[in-house]
TISE-942365 format. One record per residue (C-alpha): residue number from 1; residue in three letters; x, y, z. Coordinates in nm, 2 decimals. Layout:
# TISE-942365
     n   res        u        v        w
   NUM   Ala        X        Y        Z
...
END
This chain:
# TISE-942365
     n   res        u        v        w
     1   Unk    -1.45     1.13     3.13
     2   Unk    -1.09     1.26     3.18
     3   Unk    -1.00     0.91     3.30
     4   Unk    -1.13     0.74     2.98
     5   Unk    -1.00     1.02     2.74
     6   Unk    -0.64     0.98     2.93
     7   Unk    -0.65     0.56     2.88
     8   Unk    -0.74     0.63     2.52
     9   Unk    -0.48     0.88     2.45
    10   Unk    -0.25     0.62     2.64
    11   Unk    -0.36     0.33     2.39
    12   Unk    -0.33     0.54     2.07
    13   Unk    -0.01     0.65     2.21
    14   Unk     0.11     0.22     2.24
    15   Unk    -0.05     0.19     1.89
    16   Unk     0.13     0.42     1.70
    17   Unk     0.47     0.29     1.93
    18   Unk     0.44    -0.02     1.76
    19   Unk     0.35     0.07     1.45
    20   Unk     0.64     0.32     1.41
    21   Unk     0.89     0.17     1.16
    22   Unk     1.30     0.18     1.15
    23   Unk     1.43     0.48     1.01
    24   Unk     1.61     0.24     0.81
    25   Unk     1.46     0.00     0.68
    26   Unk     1.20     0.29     0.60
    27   Unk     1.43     0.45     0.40
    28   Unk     1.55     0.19     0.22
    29   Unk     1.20     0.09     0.12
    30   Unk     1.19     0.50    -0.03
    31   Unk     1.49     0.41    -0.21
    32   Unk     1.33     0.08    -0.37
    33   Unk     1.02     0.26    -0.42
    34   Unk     1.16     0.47    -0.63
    35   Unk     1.39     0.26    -0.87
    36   Unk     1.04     0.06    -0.92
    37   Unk     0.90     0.39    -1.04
    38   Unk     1.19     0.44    -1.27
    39   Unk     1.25     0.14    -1.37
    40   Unk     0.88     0.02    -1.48
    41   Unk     0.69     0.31    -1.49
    42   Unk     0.33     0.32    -1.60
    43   Unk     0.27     0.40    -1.97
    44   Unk     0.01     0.70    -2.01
    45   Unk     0.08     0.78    -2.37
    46   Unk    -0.11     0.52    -2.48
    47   Unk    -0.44     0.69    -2.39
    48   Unk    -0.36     0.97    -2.67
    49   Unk    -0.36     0.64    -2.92
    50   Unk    -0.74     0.59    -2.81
    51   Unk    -1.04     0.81    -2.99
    52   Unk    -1.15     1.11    -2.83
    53   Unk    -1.52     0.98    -2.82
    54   Unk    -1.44     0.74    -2.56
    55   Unk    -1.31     0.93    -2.31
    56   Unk    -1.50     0.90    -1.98
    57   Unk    -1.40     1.01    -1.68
    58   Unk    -1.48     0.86    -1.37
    59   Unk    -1.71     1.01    -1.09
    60   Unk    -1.53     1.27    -0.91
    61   Unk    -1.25     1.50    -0.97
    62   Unk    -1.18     1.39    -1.34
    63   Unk    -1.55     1.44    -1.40
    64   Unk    -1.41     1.84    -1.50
    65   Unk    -1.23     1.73    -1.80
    66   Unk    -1.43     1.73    -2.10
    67   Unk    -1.20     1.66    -2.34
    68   Unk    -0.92     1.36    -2.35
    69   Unk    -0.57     1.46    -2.29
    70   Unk    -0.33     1.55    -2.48
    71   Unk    -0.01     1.32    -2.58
    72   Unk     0.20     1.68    -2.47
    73   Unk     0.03     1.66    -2.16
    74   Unk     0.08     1.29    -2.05
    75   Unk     0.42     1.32    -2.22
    76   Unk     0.42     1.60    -1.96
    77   Unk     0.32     1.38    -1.68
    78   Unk     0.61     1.11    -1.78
    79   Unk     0.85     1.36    -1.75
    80   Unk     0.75     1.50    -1.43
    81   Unk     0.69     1.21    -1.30
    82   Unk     1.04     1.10    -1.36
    83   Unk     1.24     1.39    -1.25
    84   Unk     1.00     1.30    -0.90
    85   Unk     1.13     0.98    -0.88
    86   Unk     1.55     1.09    -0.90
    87   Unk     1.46     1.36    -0.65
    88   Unk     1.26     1.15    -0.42
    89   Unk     1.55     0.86    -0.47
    90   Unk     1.84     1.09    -0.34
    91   Unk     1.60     1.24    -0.10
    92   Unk     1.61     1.61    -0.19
    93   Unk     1.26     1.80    -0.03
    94   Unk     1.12     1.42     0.01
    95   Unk     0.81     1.54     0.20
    96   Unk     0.70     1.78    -0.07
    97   Unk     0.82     1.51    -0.32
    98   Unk     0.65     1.23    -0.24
    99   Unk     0.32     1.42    -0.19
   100   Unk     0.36     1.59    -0.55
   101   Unk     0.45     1.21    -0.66
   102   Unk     0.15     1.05    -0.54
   103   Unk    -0.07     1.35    -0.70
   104   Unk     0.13     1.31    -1.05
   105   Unk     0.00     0.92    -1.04
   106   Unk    -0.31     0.96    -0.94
   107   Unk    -0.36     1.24    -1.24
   108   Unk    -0.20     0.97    -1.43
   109   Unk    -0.42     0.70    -1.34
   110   Unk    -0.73     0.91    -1.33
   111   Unk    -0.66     1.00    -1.74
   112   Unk    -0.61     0.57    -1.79
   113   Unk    -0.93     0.51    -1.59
   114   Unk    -1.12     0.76    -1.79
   115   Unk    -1.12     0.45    -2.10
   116   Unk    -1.23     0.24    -1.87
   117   Unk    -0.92     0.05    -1.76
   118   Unk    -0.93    -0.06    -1.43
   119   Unk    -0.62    -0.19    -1.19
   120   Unk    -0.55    -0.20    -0.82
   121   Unk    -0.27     0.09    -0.84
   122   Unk    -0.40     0.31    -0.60
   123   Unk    -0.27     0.20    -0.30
   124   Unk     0.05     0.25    -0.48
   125   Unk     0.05     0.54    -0.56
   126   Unk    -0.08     0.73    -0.24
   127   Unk     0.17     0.53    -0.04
   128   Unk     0.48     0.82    -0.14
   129   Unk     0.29     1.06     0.04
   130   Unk     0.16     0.84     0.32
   131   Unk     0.51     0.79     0.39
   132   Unk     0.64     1.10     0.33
   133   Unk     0.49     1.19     0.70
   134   Unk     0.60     0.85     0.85
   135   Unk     0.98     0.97     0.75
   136   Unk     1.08     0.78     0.48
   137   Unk     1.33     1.05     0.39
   138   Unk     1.49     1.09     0.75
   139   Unk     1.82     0.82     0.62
   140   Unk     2.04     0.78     0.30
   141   Unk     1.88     1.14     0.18
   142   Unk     2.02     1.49     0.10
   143   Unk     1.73     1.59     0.36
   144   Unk     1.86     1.41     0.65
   145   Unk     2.26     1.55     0.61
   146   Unk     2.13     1.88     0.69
   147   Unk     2.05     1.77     1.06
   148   Unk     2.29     1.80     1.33
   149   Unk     2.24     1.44     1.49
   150   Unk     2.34     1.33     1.16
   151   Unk     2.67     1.59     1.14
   152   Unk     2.80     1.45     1.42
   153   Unk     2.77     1.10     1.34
   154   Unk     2.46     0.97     1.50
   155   Unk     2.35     0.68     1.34
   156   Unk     1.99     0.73     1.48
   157   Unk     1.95     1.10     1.29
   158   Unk     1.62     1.15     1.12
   159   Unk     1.27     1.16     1.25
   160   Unk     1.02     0.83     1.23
   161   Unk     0.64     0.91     1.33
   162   Unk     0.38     0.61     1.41
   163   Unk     0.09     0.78     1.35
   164   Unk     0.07     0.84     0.96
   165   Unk     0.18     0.43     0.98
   166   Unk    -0.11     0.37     1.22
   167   Unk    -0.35     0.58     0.94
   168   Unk    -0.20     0.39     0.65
   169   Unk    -0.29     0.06     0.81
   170   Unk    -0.61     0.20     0.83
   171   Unk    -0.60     0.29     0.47
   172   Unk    -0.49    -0.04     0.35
   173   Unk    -0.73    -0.22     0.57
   174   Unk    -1.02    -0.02     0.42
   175   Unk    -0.94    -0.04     0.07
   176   Unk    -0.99    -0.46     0.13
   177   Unk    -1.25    -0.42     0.33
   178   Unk    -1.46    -0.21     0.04
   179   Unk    -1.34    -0.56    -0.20
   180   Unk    -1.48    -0.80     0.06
   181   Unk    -1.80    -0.57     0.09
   182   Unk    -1.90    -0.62    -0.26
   183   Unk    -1.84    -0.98    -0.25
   184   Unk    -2.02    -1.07     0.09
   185   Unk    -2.34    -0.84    -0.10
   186   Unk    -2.34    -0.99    -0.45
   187   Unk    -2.38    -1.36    -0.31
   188   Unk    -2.04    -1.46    -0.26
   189   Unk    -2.17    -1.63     0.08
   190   Unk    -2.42    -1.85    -0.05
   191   Unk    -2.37    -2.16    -0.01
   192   Unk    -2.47    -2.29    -0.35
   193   Unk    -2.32    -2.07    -0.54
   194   Unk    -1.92    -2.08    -0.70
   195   Unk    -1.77    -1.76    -0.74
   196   Unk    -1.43    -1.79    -0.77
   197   Unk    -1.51    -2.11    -1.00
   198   Unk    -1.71    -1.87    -1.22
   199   Unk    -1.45    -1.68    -1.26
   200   Unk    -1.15    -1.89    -1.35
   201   Unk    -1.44    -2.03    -1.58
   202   Unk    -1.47    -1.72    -1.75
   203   Unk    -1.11    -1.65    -1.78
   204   Unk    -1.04    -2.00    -1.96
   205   Unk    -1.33    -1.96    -2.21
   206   Unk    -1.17    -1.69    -2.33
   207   Unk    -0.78    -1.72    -2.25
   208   Unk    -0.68    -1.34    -2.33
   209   Unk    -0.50    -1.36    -1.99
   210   Unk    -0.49    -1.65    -1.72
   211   Unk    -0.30    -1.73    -1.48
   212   Unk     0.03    -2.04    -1.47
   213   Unk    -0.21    -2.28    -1.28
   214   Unk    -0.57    -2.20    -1.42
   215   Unk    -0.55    -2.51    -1.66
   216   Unk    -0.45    -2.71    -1.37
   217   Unk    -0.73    -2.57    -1.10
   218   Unk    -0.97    -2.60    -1.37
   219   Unk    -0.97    -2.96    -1.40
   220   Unk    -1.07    -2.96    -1.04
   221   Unk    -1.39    -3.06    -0.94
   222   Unk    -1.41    -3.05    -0.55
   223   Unk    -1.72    -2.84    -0.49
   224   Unk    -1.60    -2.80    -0.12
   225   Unk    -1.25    -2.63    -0.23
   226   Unk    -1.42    -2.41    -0.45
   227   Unk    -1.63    -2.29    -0.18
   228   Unk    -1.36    -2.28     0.09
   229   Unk    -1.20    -2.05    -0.20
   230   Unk    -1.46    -1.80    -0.17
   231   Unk    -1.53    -1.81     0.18
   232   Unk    -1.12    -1.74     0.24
   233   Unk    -1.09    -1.45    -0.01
   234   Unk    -1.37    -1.27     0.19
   235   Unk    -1.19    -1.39     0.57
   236   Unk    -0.84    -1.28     0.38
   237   Unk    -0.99    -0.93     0.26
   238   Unk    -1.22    -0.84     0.56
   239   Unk    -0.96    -0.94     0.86
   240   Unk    -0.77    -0.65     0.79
   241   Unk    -0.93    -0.35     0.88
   242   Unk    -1.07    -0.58     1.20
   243   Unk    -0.73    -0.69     1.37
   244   Unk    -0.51    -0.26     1.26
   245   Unk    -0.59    -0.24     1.68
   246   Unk    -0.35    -0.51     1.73
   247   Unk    -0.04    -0.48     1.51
   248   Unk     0.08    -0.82     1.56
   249   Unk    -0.24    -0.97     1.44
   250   Unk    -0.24    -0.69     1.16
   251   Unk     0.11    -0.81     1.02
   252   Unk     0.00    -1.16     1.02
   253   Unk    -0.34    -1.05     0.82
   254   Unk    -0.09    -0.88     0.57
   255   Unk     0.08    -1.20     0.54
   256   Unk    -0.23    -1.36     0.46
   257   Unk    -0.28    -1.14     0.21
   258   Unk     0.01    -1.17     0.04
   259   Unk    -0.09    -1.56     0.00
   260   Unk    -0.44    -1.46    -0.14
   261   Unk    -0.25    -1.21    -0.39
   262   Unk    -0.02    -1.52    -0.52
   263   Unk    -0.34    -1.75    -0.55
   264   Unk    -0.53    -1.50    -0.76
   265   Unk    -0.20    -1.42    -0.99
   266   Unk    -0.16    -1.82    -0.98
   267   Unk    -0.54    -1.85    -1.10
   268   Unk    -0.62    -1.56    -1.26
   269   Unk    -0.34    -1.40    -1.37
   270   Unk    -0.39    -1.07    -1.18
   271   Unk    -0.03    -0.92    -1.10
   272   Unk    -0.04    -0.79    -0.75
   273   Unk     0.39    -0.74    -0.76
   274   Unk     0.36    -0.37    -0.70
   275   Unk     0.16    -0.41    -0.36
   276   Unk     0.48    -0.58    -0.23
   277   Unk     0.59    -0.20    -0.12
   278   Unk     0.25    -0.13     0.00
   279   Unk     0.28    -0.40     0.27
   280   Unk     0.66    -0.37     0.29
   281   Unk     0.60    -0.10     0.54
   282   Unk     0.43    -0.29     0.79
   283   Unk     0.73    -0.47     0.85
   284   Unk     1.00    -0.24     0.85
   285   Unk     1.14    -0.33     1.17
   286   Unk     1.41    -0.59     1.32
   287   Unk     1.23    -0.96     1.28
   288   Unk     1.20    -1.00     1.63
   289   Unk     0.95    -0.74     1.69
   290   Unk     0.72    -0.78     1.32
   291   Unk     0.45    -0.97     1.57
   292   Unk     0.49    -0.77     1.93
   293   Unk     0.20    -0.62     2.06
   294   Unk     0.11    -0.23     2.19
   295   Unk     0.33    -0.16     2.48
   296   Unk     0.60    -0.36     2.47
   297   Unk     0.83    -0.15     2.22
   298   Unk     0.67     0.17     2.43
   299   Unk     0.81     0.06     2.75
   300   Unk     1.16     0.01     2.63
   301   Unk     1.15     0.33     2.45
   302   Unk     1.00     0.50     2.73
   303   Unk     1.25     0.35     2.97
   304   Unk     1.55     0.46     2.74
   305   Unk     1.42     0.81     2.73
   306   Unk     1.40     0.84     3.10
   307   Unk     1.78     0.69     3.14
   308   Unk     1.86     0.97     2.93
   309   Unk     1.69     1.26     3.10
   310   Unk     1.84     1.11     3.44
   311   Unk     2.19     1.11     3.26
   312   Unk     2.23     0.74     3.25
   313   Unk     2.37     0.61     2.99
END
């Protein structure tokens, strides 16, 4: 049992190796991150506009509210969310930041959802305080001038952790696989039925919003593309979660993801934009090691710490 338990430890170990991102290009991506929350934030206000009766809260934690907010309180929210944002930009407390950031959204989002909206921000918003543990906030912060590799001018100051990357591959892998779920149970497999048809058929019958090439895909009348269409979106969605145990085939699911978020904007109009951080972190690395698999970047590493400790340098 001790064998087996030491193997595994040995394999998480590779896993989160490869998993763990450039200190970086990590903090850059915290930097973009939070420009994009400054710069097109998410309107709340809007739900103090809408009549009381309708308010709804979803199952869960927003099932305690009984009345609708207040436009103080999601004027509140704004604000907060806001100051966040500059502090989490500069990197000033960016751990406790980007976890209070995430909660702010979700809050936000929880209020919106209780009127029934529905969008795929989630993933969004918990990524601040995903990566607030992956160490996002370890470069080009107020945090990271405060340690003494970075005092004395080492360019590698700061602290980078593969583990809460390895969980948030796990998180974004589960989040498609509960889409692709749905799909495989409401028929989407069966053979003589057009899902993805149905719904660019809906979406032109009453043109509130469609996507630039729904006209065009509409006049198309291959039944075989159609059903290649929905047999892909469940491979693209369900792949995921399957291939996080091999980060080189994980990246290249992400990528393939990012093509099925372009053909659903293209069709349907959906705007996936936002997700572009989401996945960003997977591939915060040099481009030569995106696709490398468990071990490889662990044995270099593991080879440069032991020229160290044996004083080579």
């Amino acid at each position: 049992m001790s064998k087996i338990l030491a193997v595994f430890s040995a394999f998480i170990d590779r896993l989160c190796e490869s998993y763990t991102a450039s200190p970086v290009a990590l903090s850059i991506i915290r930097i973009v991150f939070a420009l994009h929350v400054l710069i097109f934030p998410v309107d709340y206000k809007w739900v103090a506009e809408v009549p009381g009766a309708f308010f709804r809260p979803p199952p869960g934690p927003f099932a305690i509210f009984t009345d609708a907010p207040s436009l103080e309180l999601l004027v509140l929210l704004e604000i907060i969310r806001a100051a966040l944002a500059v502090a989490l930009l500069v990197g000033f407390h960016t751990k406790s930041v980007s976890v209070a950031l995430s909660v702010v959204m979700v809050v936000g989002s929880g209020f919106t959802h209780s009127y029934g909206k529905v969008d795929h921000f989630i993933l969004y918003e918990l990524l601040p305080a995903a990566m607030a543990f992956a160490g996002w906030g370890s470069r080009y912060s107020l945090d990271s001038r405060g340690t003494p590799n970075f005092r004395r001018g080492n360019k590698t100051a700061g602290f980078v952790a593969g583990f809460p990357m390895l969980l948030w591959s796990l998180t974004v892998g589960f989040a498609l696989f509960t889409a692709a779920v749905p799909k495989v149970l409401t028929g989407w497999l069966d053979p003589s039925r057009q899902a993805t048809r149905g719904y660019l058929a809906r979406d032109l019958s009453d043109p509130v919003k469609v996507g630039p090439m729904a006209e065009l895909l509409g006049t198309v009348q291959i039944d075989a593309f159609w059903k290649f269409l929905d047999y892909a979106t469940i491979f693209a969605e369900g792949i995921v979660i399957v291939s996080v145990l091999v980060p080189a085939l994980f990246r290249l699911s992400i990528l393939l993801i990012l093509g099925f978020h372009a053909g659903v904007y293209l069709a349907l109009g959906i705007d996936f934009a936002h997700y572009l951080l989401v996945y960003a972190v997977f591939f915060a690395f040099p481009f030569h090691v995106w696709f490398s698999f468990p071990g490889s970047r662990f044995k270099r590493h593991r080879g440069r710490r032991v020229a160290l400790q044996s004083g080579v340098r």
